[in-house]
C-alpha positions as a Markdown table, in Angstrom:
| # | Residue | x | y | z |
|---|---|---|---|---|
| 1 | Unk | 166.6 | -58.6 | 71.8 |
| 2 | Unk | 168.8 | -56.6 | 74.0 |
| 3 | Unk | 172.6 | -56.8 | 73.9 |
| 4 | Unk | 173.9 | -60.3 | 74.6 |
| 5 | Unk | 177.6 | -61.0 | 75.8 |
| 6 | Unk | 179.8 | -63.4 | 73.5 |
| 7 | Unk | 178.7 | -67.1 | 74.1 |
| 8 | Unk | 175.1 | -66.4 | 75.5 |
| 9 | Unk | 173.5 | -68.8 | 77.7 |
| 10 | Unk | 169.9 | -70.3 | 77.0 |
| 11 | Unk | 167.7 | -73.3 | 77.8 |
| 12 | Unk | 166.5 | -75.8 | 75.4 |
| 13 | Unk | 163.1 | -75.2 | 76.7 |
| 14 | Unk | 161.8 | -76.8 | 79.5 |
| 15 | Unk | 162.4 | -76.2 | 83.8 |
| 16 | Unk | 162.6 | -78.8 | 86.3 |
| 17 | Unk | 159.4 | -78.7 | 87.9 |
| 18 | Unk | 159.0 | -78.5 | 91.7 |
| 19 | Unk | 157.6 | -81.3 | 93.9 |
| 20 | Unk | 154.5 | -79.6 | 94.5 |
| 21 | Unk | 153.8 | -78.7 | 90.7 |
| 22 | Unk | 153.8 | -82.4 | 90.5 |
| 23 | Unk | 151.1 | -83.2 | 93.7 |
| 24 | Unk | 148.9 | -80.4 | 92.3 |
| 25 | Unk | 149.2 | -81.5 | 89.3 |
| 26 | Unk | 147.3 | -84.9 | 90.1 |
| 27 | Unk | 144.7 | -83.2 | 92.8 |
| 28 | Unk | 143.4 | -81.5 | 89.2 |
| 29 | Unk | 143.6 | -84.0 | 87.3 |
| 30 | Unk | 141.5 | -86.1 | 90.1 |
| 31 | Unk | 138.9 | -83.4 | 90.2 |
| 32 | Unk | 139.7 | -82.1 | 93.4 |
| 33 | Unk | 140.8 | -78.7 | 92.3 |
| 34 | Unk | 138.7 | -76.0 | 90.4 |
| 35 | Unk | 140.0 | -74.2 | 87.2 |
| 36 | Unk | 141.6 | -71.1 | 89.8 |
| 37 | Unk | 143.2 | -73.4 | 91.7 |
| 38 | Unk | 144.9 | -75.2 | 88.8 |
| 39 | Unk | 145.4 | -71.7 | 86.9 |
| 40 | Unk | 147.2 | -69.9 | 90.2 |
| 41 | Unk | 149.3 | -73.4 | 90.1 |
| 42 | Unk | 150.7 | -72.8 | 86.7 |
| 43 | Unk | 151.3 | -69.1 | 86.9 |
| 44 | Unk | 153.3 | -69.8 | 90.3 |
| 45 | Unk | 155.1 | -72.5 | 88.3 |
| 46 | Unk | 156.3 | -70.3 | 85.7 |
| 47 | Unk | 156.9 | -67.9 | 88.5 |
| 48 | Unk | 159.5 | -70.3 | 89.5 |
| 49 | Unk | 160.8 | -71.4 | 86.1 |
| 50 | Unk | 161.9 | -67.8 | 85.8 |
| 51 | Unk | 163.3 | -66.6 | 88.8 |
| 52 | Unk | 165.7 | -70.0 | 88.7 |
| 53 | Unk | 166.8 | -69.0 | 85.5 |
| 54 | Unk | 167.3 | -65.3 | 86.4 |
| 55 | Unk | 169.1 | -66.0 | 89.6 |
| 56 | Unk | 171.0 | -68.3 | 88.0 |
| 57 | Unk | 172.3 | -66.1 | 85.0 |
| 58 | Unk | 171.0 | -67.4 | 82.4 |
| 59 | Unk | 171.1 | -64.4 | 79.4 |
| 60 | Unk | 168.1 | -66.0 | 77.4 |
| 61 | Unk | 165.0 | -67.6 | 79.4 |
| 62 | Unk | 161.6 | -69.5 | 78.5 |
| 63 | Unk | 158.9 | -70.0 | 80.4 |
| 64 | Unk | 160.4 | -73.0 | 81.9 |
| 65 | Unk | 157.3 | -74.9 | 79.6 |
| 66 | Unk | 155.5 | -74.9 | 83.0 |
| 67 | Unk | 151.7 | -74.9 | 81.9 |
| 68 | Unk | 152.7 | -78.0 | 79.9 |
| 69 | Unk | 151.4 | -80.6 | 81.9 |
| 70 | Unk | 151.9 | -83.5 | 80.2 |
| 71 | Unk | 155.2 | -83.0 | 78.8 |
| 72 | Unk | 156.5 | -80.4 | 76.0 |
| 73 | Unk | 154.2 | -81.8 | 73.6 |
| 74 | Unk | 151.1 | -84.6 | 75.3 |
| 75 | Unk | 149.1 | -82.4 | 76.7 |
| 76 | Unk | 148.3 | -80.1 | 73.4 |
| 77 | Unk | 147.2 | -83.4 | 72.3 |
| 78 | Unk | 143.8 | -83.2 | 74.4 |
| 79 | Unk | 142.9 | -79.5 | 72.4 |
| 80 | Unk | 143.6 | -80.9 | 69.0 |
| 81 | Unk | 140.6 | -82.1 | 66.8 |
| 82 | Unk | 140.6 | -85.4 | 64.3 |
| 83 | Unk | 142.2 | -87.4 | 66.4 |
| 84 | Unk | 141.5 | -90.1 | 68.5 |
| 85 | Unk | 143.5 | -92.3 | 71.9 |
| 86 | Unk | 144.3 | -95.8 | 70.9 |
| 87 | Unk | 144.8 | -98.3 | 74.2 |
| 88 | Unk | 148.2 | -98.1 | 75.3 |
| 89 | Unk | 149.5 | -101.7 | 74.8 |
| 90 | Unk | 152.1 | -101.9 | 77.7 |
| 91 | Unk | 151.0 | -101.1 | 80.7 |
| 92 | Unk | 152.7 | -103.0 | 83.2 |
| 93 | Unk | 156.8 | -103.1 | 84.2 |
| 94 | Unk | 159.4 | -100.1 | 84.1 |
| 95 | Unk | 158.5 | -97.0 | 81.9 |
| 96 | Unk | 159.6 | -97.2 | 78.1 |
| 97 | Unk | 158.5 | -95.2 | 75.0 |
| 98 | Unk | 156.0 | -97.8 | 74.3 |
| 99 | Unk | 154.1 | -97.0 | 77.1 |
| 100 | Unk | 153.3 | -93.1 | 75.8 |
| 101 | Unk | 149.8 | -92.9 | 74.8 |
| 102 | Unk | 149.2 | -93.6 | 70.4 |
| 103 | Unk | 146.7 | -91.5 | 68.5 |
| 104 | Unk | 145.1 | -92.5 | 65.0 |
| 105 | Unk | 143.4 | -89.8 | 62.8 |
| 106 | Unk | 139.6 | -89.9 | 62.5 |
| 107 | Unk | 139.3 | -86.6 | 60.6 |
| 108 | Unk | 141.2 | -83.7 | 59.7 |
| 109 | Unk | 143.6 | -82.6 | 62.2 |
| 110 | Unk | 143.5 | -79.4 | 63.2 |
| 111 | Unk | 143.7 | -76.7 | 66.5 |
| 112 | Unk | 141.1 | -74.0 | 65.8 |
| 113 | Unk | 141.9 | -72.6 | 69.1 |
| 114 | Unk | 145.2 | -72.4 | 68.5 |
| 115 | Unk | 147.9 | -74.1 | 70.7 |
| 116 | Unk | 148.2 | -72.0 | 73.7 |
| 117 | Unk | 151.9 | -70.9 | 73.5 |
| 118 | Unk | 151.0 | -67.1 | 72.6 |
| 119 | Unk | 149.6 | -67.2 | 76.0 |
| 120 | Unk | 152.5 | -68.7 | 77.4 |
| 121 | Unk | 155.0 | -65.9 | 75.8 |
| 122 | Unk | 152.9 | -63.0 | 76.8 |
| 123 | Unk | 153.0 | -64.4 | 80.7 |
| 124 | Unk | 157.1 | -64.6 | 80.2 |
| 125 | Unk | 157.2 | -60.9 | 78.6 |
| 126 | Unk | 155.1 | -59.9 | 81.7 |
| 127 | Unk | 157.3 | -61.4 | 84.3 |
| 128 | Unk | 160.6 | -60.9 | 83.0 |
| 129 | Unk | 163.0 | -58.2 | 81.9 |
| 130 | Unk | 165.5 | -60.8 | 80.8 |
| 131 | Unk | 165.8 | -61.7 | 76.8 |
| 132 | Unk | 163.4 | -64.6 | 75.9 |
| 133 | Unk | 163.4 | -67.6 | 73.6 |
| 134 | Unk | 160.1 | -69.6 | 72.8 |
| 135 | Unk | 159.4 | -73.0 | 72.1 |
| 136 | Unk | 157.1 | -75.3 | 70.4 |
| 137 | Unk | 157.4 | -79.3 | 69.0 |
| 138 | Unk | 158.0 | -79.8 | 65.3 |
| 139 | Unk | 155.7 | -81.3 | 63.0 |
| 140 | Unk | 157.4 | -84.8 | 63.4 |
| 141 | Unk | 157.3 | -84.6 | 67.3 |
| 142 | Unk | 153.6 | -84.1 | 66.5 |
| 143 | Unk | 152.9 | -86.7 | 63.9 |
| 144 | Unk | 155.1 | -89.6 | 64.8 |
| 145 | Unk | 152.3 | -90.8 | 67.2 |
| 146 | Unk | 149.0 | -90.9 | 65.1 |
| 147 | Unk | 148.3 | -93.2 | 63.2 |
| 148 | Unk | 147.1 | -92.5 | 59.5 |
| 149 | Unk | 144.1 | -94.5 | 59.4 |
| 150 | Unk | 143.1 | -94.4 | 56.2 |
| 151 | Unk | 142.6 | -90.6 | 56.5 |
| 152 | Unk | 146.3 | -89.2 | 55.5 |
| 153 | Unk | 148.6 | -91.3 | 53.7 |
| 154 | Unk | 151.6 | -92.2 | 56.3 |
| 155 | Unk | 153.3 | -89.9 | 58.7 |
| 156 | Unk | 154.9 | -87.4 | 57.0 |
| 157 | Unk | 151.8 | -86.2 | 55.7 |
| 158 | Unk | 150.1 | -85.9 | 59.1 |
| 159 | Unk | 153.4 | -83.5 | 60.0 |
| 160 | Unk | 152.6 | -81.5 | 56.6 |
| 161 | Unk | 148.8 | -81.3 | 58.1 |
| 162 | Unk | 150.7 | -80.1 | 61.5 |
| 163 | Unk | 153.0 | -77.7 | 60.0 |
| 164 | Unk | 150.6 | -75.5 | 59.0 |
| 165 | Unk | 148.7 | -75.7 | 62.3 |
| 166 | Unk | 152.2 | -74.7 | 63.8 |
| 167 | Unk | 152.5 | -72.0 | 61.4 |
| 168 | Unk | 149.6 | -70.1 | 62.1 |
| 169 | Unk | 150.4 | -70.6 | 65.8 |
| 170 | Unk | 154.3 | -69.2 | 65.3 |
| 171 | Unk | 152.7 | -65.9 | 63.0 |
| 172 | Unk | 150.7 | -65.3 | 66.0 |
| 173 | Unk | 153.8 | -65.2 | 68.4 |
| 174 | Unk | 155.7 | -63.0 | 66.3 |
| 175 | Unk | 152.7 | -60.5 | 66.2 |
| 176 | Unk | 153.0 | -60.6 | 70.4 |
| 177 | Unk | 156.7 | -59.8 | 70.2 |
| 178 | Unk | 158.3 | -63.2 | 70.4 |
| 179 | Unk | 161.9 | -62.4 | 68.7 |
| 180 | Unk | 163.5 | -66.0 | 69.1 |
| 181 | Unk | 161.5 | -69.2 | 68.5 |
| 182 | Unk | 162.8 | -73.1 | 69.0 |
| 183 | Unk | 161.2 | -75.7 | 67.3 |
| 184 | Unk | 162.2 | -79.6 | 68.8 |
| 185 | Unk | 162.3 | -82.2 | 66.4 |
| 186 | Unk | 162.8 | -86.0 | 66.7 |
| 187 | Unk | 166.2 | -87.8 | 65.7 |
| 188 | Unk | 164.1 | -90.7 | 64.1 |
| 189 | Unk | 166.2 | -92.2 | 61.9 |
| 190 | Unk | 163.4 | -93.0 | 59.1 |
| 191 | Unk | 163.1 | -89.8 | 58.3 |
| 192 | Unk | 166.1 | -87.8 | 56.5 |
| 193 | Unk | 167.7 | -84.9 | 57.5 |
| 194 | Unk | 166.6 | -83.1 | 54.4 |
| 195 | Unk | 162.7 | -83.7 | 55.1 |
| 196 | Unk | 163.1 | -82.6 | 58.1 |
| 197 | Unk | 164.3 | -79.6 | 57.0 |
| 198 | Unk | 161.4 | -79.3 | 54.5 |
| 199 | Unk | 158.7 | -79.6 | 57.5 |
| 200 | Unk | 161.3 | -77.2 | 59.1 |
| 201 | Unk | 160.8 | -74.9 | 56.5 |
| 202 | Unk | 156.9 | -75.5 | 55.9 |
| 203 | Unk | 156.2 | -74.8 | 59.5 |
| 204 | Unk | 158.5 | -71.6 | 59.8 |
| 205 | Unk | 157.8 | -70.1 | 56.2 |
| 206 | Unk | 156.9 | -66.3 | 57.0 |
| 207 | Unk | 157.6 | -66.7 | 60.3 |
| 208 | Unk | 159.7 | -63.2 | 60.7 |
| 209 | Unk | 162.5 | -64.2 | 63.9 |
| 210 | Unk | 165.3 | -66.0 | 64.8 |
| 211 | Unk | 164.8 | -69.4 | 64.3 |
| 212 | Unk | 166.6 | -72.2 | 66.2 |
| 213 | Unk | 166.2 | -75.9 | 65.2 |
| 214 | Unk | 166.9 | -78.6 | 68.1 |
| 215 | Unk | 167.6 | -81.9 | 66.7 |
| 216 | Unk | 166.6 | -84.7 | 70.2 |
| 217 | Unk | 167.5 | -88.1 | 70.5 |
| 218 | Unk | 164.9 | -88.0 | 73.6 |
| 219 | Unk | 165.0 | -87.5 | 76.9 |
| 220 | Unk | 161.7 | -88.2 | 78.4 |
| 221 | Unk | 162.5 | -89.9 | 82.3 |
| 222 | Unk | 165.7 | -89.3 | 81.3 |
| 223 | Unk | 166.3 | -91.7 | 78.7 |
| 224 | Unk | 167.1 | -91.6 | 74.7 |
| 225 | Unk | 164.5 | -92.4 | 72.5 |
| 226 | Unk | 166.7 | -92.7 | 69.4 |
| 227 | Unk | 170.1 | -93.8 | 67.8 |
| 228 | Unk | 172.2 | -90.8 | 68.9 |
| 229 | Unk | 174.1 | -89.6 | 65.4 |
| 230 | Unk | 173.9 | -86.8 | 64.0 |
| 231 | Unk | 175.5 | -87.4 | 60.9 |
| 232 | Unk | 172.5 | -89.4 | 59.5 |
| 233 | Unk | 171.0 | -86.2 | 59.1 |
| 234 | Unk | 173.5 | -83.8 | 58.3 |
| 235 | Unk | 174.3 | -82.0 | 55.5 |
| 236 | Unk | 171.2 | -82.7 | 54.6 |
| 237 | Unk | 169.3 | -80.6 | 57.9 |
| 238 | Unk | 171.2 | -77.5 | 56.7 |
| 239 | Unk | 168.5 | -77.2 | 54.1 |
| 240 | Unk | 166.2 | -75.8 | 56.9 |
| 241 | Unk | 166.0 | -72.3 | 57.0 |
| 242 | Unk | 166.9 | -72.2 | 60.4 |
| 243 | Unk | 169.6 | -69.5 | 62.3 |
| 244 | Unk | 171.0 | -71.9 | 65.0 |
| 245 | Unk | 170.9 | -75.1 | 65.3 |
| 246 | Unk | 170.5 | -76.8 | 68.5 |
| 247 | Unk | 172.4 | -80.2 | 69.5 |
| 248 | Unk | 173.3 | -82.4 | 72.0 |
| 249 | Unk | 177.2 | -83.2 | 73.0 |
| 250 | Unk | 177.7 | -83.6 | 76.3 |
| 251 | Unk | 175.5 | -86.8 | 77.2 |
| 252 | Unk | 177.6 | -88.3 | 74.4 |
| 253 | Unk | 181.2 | -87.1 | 75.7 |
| 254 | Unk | 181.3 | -84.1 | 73.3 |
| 255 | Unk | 180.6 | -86.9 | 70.4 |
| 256 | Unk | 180.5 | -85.6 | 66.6 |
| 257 | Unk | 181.7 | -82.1 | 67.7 |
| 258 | Unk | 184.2 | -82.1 | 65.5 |
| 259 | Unk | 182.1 | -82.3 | 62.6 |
| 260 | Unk | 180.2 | -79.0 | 63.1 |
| 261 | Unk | 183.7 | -78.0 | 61.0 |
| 262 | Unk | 182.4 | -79.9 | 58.2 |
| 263 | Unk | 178.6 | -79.1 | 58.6 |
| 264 | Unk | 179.5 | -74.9 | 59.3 |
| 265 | Unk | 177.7 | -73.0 | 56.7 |
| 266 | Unk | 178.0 | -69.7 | 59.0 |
| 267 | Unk | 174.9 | -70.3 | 61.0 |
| 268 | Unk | 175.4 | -71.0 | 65.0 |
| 269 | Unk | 175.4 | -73.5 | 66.9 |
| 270 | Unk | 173.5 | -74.3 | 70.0 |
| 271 | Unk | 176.1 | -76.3 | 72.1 |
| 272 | Unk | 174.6 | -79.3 | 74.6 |
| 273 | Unk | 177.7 | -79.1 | 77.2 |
| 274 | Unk | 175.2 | -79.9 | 79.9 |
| 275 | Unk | 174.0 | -83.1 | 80.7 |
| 276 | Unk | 170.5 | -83.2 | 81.3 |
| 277 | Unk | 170.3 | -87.2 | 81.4 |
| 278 | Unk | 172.7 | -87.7 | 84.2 |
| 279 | Unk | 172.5 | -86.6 | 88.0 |
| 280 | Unk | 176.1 | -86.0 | 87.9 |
| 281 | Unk | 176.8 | -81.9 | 89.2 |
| 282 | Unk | 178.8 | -81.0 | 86.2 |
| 283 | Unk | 181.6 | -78.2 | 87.9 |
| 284 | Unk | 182.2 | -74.7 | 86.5 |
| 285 | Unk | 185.1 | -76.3 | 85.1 |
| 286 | Unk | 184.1 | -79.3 | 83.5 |
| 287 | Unk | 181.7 | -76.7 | 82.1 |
| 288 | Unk | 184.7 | -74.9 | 80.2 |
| 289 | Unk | 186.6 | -77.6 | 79.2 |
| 290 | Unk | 183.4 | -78.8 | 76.8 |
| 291 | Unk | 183.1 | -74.9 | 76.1 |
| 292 | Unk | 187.0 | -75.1 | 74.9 |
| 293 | Unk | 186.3 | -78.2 | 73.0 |
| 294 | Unk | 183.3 | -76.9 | 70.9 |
| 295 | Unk | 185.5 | -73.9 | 70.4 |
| 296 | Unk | 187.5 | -75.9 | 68.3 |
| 297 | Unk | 185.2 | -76.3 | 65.6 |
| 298 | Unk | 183.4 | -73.4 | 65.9 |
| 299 | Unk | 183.6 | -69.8 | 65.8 |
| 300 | Unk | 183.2 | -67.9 | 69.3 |
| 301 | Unk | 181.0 | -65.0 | 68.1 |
| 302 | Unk | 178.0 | -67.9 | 66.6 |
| 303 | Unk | 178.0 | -70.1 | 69.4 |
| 304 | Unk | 174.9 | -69.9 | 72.2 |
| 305 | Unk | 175.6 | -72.4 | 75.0 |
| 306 | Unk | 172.7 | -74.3 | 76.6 |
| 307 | Unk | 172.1 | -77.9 | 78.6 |
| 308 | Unk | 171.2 | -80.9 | 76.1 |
| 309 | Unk | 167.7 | -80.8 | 76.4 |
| 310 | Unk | 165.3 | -79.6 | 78.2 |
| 311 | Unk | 165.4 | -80.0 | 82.0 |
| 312 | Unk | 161.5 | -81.1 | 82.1 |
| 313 | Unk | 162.4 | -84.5 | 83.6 |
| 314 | Unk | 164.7 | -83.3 | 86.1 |
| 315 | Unk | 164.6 | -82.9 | 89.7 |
| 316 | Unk | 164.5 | -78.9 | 90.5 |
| 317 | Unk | 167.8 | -78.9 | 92.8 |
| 318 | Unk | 169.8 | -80.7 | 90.0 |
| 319 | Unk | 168.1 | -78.6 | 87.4 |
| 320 | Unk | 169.6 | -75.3 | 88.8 |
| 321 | Unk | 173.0 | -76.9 | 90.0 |
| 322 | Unk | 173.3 | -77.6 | 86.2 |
| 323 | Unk | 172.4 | -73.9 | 85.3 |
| 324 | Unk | 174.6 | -72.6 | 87.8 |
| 325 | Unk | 177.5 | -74.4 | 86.8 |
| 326 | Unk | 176.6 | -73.6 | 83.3 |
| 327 | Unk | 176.7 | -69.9 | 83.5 |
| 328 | Unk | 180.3 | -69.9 | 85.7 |
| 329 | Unk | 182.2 | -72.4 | 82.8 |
| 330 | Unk | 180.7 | -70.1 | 80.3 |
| 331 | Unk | 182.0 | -66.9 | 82.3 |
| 332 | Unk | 185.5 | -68.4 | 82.8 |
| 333 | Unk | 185.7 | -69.3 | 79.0 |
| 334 | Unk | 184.7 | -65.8 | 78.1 |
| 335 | Unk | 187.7 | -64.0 | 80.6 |
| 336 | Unk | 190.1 | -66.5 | 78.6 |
| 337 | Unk | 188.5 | -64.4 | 75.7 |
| 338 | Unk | 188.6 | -61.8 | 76.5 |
């Protein structure tokens, strides 16, 4: 990775997509457009994804998670084998969790075609001279929606069977020059901090780059999925192997910043000082002012400042306002620096 300024800017993964990805997106899905067509829709996508990011600063991009059709994880569903769709039980009323689609296992689950994000990175390496970061669901994010059915014992082990499928896809990205790889993770609150960091750990084991571990409370339409506190899983998520970890503070008004002083082992910190959940246009300044505050309880020289979350759920205008502003706070905390 090429030089980066103090306080680098990233993503947390995913771009807002434009308002014709999402038309498109349902013509192929209705059968009226050929593999091309769909193909030349994604690569413009990602097109897009990247030149926002570029033009609006940004020192570390992604792909803007543009081929994922269904959402940073759904779609990869469809290529993996042993499982199965189980009816969705609410269907009717205003969108909710409950309504994403359930899986249960009917065989062993694996992806012998691996999980397409190799492809993804060597498009991004292609199209951009910018520093890249890659990202891919954690074993949890995978597992929490199948169902064991008789075929593992309960969830955990279906994200131990998913770890492995993870970590044959992450060796792969490494050998196509991936430097910096993100793996998301659900704030569940049944599952401890420290087995999360075990799965961290299986999935990542060998895996030669910097590795970044986001911690979500959710964010898909915008909403949380999960009770948003971090300490029921600190300490204990410091046991994953991980460089940086990657939080949310700014949809909870800079909430539980202050104990990254207690949880600082010397690793850095991914700072959330953009909301990603609300439509509000965050200024330059409000920017700094939670850029000051994490700067409280953390050192300058190991903390990387992105939005929340992703920005997957997000209109495109709002999307890069936030970026924008994002990249001008960060600028005007680094002069006070200087």
């Amino acid at each position: 990775m090429s030089e980066l300024p103090i306080l680098p800017t990233t993503v947390v993964g995913s771009h807002a997509k434009p308002g014709w990805w999402h038309a498109c997106k349902d013509l192929a899905e209705a059968g009226q457009w050929g593999p091309y067509d769909l193909e030349e829709l994604l690569d413009d996508a990602a097109d897009i994804a990247i030149l926002d990011q570029e033009r609006a600063g940004v020192d570390i991009i992604t792909d803007g998670e543009a081929r994922r059709l269904d959402g940073y994880v759904d779609g990869y569903y469809n290529i993996i084998e042993g499982i199965r769709a189980l009816p969705v039980a609410r269907q009717a009323g205003p969108w909710g969790y409950d309504q994403q689609t359930r899986y249960e296992a009917i065989g062993k689950i694996q992806a012998p075609e691996g999980l397409g994000i190799v492809e993804e990175f060597q498009y991004l390496i292609a199209h951009t001279q910018q520093p890249t970061k890659v990202t891919c669901a954690g074993p949890l994010t995978f597992g929490s929606r199948i169902r064991p059915n008789n075929i593992y014992n309960d969830t955990v082990e279906i994200a131990e069977e998913f770890a492995h499928v993870i970590n044959s896809e992450l060796k792969r990205l490494v050998e196509a020059g991936a430097t910096f790889i993100q793996l998301d993770e659900p704030a569940r609150g049944n599952v401890a901090g420290a087995e999360m960091a075990r799965l961290f750990n299986m999935a990542t084991e060998g895996v030669q780059a910097k590795l970044a571990f986001h911690i979500c409370f959710g964010n898909r339409f915008g909403r949380a999925r999960f009770k948003r506190c971090y300490a029921d899983y600190f300490p204990g998520a410091l046991e994953a192997r991980a460089d940086q970890f990657v939080l949310e503070y700014a949809s909870r008004e800079m909430g539980e910043i202050e104990k990254w002083k207690d949880w600082n082992d010397g690793r850095e910190l991914g700072a959330g000082i953009i909301d990603v959940k609300s439509f509000h246009p965050e200024s330059p300044e409000d920017v700094a002012e939670r850029l000051r505050t994490v700067l409280k309880y953390a050192d300058p020289d190991k903390v990387y400042v992105n939005p929340d979350c992703g920005f997957g759920w997000s209109p495109r205008n709002m999307a890069v306002g936030k970026l924008k502003a994002m990249v001008a706070g960060t600028q005007i905390v680094r002069q006070e620096l200087g």
